[in-house]
DRENMI-632859 format. One record per residue: residue number from 1; residue in one letter; x, y, z of N, C-alpha, C, O in turn. Coordinates in steps of 0.001 Angstrom, whole numbers, plus 500000, padded with zeros to 6 digits. Atoms other than C-alpha are relative to their C-alpha. Example, Ala and Ser with C-alpha at 12.3 -4.5 7.8 and 13.67 -1.06 7.14 Angstrom:
BEGIN
<pt i="1" aa="a" n_x="500890" n_y="498810" n_z="500000" ca_x="512300" ca_y="495500" ca_z="507800" c_x="500900" c_y="501200" c_z="500000" o_x="501936" o_y="501181" o_z="500665"/>
<pt i="2" aa="s" n_x="499180" n_y="498810" n_z="499940" ca_x="513670" ca_y="498940" ca_z="507140" c_x="499230" c_y="501090" c_z="500730" o_x="499739" o_y="502198" o_z="500899"/>
***
This chain:
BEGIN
<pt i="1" aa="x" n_x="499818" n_y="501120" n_z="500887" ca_x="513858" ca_y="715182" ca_z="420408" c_x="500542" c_y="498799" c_z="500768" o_x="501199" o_y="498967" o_z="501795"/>
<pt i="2" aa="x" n_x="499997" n_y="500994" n_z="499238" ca_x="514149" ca_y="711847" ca_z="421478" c_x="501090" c_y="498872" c_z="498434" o_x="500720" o_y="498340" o_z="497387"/>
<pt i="3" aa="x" n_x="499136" n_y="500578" n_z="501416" ca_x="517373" ca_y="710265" ca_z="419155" c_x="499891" c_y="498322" c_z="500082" o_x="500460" o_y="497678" o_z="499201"/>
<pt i="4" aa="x" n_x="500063" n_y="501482" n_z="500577" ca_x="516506" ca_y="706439" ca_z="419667" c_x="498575" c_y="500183" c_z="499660" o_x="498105" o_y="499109" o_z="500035"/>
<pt i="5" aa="x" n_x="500706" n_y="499920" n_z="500425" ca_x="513264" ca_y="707484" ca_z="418361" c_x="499878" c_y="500393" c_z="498257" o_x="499193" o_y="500095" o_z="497278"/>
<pt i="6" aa="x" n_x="499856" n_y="499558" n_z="501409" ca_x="514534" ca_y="709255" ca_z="415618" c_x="500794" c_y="498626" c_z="499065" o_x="500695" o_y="498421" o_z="497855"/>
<pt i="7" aa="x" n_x="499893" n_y="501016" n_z="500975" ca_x="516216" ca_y="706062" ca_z="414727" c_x="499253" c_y="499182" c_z="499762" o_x="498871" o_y="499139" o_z="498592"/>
<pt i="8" aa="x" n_x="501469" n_y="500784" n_z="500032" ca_x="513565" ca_y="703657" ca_z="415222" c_x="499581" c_y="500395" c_z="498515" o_x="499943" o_y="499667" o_z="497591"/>
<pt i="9" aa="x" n_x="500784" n_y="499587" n_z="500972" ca_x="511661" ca_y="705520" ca_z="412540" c_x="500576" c_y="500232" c_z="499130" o_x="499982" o_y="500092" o_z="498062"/>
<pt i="10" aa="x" n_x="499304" n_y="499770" n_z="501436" ca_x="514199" ca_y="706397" ca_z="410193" c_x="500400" c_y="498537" c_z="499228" o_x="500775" o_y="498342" o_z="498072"/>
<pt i="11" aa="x" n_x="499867" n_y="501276" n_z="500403" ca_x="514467" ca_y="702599" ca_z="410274" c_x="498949" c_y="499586" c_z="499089" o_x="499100" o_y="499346" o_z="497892"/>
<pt i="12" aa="x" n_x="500878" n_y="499967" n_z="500403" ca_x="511206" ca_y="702140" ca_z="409786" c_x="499105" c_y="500453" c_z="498511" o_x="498231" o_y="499939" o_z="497813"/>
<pt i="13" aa="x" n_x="500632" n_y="498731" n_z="501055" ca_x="510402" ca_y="705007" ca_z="407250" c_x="500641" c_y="499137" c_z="498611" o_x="500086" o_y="498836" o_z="497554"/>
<pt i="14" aa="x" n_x="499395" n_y="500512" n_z="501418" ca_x="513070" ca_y="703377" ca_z="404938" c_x="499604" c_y="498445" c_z="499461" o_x="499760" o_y="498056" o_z="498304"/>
<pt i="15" aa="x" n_x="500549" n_y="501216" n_z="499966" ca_x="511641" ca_y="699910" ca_z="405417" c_x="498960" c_y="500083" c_z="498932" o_x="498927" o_y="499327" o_z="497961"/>
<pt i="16" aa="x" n_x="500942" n_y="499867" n_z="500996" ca_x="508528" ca_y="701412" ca_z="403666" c_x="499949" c_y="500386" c_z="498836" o_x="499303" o_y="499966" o_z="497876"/>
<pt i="17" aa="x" n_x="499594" n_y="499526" n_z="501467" ca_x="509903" ca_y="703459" ca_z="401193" c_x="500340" c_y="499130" c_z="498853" o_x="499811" o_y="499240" o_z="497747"/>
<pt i="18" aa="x" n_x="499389" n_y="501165" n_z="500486" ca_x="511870" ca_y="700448" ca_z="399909" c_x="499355" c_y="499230" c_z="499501" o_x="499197" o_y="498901" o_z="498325"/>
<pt i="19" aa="x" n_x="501193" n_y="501764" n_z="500308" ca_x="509402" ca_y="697419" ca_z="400525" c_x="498807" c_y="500171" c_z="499596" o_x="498264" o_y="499344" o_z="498863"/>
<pt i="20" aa="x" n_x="501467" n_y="500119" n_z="499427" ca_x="506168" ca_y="698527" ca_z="401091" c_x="499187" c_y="501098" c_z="498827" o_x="498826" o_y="502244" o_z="499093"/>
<pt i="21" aa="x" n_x="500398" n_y="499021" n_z="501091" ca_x="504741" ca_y="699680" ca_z="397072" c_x="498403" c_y="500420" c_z="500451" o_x="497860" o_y="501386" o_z="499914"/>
<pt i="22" aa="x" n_x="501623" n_y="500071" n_z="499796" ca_x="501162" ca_y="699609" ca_z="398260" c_x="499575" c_y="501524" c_z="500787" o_x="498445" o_y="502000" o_z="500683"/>
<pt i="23" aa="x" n_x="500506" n_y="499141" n_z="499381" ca_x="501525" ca_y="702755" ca_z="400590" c_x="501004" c_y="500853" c_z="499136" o_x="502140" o_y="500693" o_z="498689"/>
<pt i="24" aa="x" n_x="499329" n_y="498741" n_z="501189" ca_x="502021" ca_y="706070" ca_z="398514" c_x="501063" c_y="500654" c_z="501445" o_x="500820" o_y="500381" o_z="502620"/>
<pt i="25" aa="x" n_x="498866" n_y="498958" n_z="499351" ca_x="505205" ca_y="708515" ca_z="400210" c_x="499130" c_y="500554" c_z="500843" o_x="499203" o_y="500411" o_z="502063"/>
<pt i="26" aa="x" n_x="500281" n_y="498663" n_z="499239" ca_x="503107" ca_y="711125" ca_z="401179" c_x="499223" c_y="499738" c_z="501262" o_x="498808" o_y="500646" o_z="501981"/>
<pt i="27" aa="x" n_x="500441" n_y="500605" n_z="499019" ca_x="501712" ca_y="708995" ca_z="403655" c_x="500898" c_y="499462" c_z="501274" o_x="500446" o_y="499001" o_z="502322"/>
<pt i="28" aa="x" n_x="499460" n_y="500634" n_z="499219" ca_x="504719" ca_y="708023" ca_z="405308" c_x="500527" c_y="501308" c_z="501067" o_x="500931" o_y="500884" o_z="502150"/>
<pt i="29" aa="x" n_x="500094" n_y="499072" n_z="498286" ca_x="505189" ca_y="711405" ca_z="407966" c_x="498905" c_y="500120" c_z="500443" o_x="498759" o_y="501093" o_z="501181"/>
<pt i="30" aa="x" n_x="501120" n_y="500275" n_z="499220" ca_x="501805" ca_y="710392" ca_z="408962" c_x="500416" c_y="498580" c_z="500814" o_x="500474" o_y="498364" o_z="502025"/>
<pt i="31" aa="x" n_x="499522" n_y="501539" n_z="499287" ca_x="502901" ca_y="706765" ca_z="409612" c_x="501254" c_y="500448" c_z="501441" o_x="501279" o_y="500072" o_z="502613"/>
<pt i="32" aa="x" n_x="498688" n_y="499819" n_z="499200" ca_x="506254" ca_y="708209" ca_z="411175" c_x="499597" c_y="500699" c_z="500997" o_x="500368" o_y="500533" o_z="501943"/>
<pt i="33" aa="x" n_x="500435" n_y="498673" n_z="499332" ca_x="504355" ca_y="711122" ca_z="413142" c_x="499389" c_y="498395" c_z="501229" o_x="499756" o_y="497916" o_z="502302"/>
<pt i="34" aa="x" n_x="500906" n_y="501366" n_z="499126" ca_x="502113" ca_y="707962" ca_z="414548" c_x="501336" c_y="499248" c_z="500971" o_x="501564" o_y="499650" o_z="502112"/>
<pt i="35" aa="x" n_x="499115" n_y="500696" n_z="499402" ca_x="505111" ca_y="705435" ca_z="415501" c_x="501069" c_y="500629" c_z="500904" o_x="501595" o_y="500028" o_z="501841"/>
<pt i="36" aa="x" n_x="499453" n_y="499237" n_z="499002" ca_x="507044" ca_y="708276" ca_z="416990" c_x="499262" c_y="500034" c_z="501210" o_x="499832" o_y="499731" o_z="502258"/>
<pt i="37" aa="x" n_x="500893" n_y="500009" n_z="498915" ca_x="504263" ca_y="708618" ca_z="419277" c_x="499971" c_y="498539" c_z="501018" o_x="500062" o_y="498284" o_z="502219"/>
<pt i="38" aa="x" n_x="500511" n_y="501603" n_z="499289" ca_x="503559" ca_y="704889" ca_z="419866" c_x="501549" c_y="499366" c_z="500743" o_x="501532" o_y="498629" o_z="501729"/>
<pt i="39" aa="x" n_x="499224" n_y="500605" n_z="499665" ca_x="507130" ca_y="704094" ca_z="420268" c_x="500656" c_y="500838" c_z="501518" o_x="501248" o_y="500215" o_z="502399"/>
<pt i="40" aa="x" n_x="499441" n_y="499556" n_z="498904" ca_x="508076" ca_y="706917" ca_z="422929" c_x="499299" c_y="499791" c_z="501374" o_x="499865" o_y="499826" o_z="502467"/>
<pt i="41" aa="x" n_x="501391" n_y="500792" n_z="499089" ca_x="504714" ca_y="705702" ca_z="424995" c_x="501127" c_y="498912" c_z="500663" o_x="501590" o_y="499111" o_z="501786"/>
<pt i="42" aa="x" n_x="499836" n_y="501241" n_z="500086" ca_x="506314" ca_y="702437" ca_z="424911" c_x="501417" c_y="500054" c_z="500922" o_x="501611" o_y="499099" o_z="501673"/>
<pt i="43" aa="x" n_x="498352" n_y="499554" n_z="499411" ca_x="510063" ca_y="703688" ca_z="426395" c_x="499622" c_y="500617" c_z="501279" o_x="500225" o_y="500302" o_z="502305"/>
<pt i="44" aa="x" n_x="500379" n_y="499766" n_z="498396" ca_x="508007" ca_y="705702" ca_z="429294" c_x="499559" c_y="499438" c_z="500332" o_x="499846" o_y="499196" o_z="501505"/>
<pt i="45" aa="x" n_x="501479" n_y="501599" n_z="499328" ca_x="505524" ca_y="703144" ca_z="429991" c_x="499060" c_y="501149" c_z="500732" o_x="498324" o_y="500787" o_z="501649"/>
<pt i="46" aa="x" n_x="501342" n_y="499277" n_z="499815" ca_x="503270" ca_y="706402" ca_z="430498" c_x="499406" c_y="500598" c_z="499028" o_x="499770" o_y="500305" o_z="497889"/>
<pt i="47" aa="x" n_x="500379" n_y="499049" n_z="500751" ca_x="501062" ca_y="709100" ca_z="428994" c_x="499890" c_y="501114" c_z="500036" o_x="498714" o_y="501445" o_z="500188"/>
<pt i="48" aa="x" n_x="499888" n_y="498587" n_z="499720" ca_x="501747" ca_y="712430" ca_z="429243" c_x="500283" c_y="501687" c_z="498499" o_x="501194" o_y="501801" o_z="497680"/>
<pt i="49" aa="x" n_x="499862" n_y="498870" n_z="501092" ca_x="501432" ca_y="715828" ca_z="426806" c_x="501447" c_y="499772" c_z="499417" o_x="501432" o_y="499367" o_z="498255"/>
<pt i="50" aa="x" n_x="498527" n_y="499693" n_z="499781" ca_x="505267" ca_y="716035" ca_z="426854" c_x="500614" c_y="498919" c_z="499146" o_x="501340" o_y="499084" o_z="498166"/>
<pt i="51" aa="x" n_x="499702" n_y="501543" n_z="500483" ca_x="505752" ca_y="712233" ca_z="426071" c_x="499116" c_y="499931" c_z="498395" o_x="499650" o_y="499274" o_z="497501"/>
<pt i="52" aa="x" n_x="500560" n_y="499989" n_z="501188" ca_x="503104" ca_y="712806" ca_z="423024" c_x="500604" c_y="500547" c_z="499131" o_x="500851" o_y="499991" o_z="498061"/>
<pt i="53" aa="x" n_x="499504" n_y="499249" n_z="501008" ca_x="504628" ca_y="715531" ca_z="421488" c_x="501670" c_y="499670" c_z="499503" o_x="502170" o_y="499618" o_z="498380"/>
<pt i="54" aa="x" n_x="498260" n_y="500407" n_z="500454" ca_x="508629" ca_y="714603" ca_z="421920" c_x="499388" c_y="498468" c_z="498842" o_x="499610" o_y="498429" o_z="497632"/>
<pt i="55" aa="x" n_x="500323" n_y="501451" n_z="500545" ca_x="507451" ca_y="711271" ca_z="420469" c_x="499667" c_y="499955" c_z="498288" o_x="499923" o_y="499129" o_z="497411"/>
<pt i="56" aa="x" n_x="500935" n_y="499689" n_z="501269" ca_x="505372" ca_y="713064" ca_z="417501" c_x="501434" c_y="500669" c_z="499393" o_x="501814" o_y="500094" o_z="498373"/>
<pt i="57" aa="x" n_x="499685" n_y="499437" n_z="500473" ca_x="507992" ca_y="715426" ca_z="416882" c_x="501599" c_y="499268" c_z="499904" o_x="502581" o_y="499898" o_z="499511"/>
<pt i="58" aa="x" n_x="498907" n_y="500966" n_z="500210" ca_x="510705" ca_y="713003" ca_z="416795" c_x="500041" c_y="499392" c_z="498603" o_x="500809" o_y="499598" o_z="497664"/>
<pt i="59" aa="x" n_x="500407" n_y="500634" n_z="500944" ca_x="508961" ca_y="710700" ca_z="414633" c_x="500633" c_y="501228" c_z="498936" o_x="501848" o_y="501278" o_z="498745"/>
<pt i="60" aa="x" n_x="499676" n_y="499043" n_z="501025" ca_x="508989" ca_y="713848" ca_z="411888" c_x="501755" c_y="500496" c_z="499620" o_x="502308" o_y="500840" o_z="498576"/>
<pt i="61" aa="x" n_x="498467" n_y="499396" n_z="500157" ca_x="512637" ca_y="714815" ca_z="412427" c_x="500723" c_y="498719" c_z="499436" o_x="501770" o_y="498962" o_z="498837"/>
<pt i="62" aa="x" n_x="498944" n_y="500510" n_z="500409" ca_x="513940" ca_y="711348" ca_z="411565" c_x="499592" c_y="500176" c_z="497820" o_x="500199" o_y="499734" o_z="496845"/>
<pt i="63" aa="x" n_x="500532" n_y="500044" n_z="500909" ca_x="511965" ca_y="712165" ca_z="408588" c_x="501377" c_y="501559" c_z="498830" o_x="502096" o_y="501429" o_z="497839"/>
<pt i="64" aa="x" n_x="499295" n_y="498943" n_z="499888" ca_x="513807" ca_y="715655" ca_z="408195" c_x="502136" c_y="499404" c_z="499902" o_x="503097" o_y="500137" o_z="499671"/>
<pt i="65" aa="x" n_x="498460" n_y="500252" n_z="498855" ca_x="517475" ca_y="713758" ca_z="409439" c_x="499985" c_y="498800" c_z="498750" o_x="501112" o_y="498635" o_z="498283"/>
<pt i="66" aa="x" n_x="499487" n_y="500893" n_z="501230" ca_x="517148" ca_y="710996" ca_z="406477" c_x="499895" c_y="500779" c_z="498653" o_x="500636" o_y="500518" o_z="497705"/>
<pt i="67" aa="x" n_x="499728" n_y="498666" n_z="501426" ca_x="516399" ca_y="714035" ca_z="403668" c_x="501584" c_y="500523" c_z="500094" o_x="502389" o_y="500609" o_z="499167"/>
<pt i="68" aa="x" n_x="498862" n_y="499234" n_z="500230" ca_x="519292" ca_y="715607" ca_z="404773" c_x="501407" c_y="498963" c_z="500075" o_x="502365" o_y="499200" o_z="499339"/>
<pt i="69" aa="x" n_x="498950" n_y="501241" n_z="500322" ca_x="521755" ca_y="712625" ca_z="405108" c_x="499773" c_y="499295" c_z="498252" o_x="500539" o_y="498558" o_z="497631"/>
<pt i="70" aa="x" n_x="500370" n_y="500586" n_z="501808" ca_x="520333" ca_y="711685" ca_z="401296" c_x="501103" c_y="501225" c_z="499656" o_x="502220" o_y="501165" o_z="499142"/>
<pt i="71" aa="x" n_x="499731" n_y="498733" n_z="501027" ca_x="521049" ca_y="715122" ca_z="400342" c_x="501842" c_y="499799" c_z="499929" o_x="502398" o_y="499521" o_z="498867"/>
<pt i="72" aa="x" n_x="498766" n_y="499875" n_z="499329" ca_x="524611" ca_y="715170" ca_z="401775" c_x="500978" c_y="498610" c_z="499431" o_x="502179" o_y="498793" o_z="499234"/>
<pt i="73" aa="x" n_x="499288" n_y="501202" n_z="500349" ca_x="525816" ca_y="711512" ca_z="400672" c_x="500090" c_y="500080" c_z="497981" o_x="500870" o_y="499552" o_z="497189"/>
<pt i="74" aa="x" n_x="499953" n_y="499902" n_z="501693" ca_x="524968" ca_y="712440" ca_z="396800" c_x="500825" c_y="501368" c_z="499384" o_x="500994" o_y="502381" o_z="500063"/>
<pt i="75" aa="x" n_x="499161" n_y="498604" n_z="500264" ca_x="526917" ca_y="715117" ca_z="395092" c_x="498420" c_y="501371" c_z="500323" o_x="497205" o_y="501522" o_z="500451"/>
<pt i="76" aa="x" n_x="501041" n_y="498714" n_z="498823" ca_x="525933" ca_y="718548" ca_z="396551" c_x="499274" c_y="500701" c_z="498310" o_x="498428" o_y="501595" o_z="498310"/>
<pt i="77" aa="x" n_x="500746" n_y="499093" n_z="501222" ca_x="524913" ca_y="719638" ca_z="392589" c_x="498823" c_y="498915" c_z="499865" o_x="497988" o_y="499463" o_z="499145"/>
<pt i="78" aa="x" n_x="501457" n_y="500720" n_z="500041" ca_x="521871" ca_y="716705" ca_z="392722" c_x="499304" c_y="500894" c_z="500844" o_x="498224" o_y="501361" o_z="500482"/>
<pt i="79" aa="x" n_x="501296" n_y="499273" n_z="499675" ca_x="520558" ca_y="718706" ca_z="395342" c_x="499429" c_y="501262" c_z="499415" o_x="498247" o_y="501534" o_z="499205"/>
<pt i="80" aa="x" n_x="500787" n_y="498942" n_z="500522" ca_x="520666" ca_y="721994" ca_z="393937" c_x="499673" c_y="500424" c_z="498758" o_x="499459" o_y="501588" o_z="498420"/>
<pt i="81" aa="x" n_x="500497" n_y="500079" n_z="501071" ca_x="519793" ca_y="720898" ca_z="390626" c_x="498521" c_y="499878" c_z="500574" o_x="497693" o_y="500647" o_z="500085"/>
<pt i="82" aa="x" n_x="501926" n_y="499883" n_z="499401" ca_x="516035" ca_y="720147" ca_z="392629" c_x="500133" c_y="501098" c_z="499864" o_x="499800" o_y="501269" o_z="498692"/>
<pt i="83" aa="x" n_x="500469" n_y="499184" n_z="499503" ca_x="516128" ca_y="723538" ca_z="393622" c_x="499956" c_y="500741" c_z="498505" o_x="498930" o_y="501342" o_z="498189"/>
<pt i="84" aa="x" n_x="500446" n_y="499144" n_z="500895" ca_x="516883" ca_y="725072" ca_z="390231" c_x="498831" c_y="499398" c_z="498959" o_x="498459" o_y="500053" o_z="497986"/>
<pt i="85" aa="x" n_x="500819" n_y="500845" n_z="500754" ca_x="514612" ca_y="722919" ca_z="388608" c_x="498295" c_y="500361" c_z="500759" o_x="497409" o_y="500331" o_z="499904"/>
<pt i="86" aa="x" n_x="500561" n_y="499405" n_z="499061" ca_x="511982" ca_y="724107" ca_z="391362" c_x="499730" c_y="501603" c_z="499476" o_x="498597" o_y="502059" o_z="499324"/>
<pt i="87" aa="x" n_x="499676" n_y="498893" n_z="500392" ca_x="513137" ca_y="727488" ca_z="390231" c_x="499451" c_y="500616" c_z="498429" o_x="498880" o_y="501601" o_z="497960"/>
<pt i="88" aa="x" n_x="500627" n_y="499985" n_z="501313" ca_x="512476" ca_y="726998" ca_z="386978" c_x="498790" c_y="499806" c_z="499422" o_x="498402" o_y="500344" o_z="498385"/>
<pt i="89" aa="x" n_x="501428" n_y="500003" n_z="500208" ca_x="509075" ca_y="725813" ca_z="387055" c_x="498672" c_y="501274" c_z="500103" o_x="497600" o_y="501554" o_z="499567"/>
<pt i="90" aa="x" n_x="500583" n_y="499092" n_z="499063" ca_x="508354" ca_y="728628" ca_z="389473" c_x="499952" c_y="501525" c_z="498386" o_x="499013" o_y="502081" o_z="497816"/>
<pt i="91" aa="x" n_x="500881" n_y="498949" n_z="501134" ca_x="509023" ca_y="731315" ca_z="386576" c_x="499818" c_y="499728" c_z="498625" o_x="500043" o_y="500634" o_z="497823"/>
<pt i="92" aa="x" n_x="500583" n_y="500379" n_z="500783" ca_x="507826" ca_y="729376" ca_z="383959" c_x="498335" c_y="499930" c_z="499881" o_x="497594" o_y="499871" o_z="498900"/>
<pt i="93" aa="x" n_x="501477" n_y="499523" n_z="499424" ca_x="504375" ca_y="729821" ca_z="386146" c_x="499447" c_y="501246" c_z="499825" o_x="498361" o_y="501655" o_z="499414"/>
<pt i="94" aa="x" n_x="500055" n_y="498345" n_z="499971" ca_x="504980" ca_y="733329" ca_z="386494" c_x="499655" c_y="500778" c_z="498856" o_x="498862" o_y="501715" o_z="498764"/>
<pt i="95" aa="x" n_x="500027" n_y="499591" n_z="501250" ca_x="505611" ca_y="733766" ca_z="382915" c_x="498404" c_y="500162" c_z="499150" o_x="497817" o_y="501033" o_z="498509"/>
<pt i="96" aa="x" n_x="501206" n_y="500391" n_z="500297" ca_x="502545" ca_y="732033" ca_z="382245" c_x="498484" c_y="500717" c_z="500488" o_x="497494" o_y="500601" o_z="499766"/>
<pt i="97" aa="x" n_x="500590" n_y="499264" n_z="499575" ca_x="500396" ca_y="734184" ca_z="384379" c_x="500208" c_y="501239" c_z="499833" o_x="499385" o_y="501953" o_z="500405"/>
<pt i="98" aa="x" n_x="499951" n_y="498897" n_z="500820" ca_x="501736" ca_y="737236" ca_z="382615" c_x="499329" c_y="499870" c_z="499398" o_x="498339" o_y="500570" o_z="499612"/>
<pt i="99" aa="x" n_x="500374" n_y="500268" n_z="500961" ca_x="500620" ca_y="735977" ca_z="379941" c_x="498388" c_y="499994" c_z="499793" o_x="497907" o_y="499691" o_z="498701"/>
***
């Protein structure tokens, strides 16, 4: 992992989330996966496997590294209200496929 990469993009990521209504979410660890790449290029001034992937897999972690700083700054029962809520759908499915 490459941590001025991971900020870069966590900069970035929130820039879009925020400003930018035109591009849906689920698009943005493609964007981030990309600029990780482009930006660690840009810090070696080469191209190499090594340099692609820290770069790629950077990008994704600041992605990973701003979920969990969300999670963590809000009370800890928002998060695991997702999960039972998650939970709940799950055997409300189940139920349903008994059925």
């Amino acid at each position: 992992m490459v941590p001025l990469v991971i900020g870069f993009c966590m900069c970035i990521g929130y820039v879009i989330k925020t400003s930018l209504d035109f591009i849906p979410n689920k698009y943005i660890p493609l964007i981030m996966l990309m600029v990780g790449v482009v930006i660690n290029v840009l810090l070696n001034e080469k191209i190499t496997a090594e340099i692609v992937i820290a770069g790629a897999l950077s990008g994704l972690a600041s992605i990973g590294t701003h979920q969990t700083c969300k999670c963590l700054n809000h009370r800890r029962e928002d998060c695991n209200e997702n999960k039972a809520d998650k939970k709940d759908i799950q055997k409300k499915q189940d139920e349903d496929l008994k059925n």
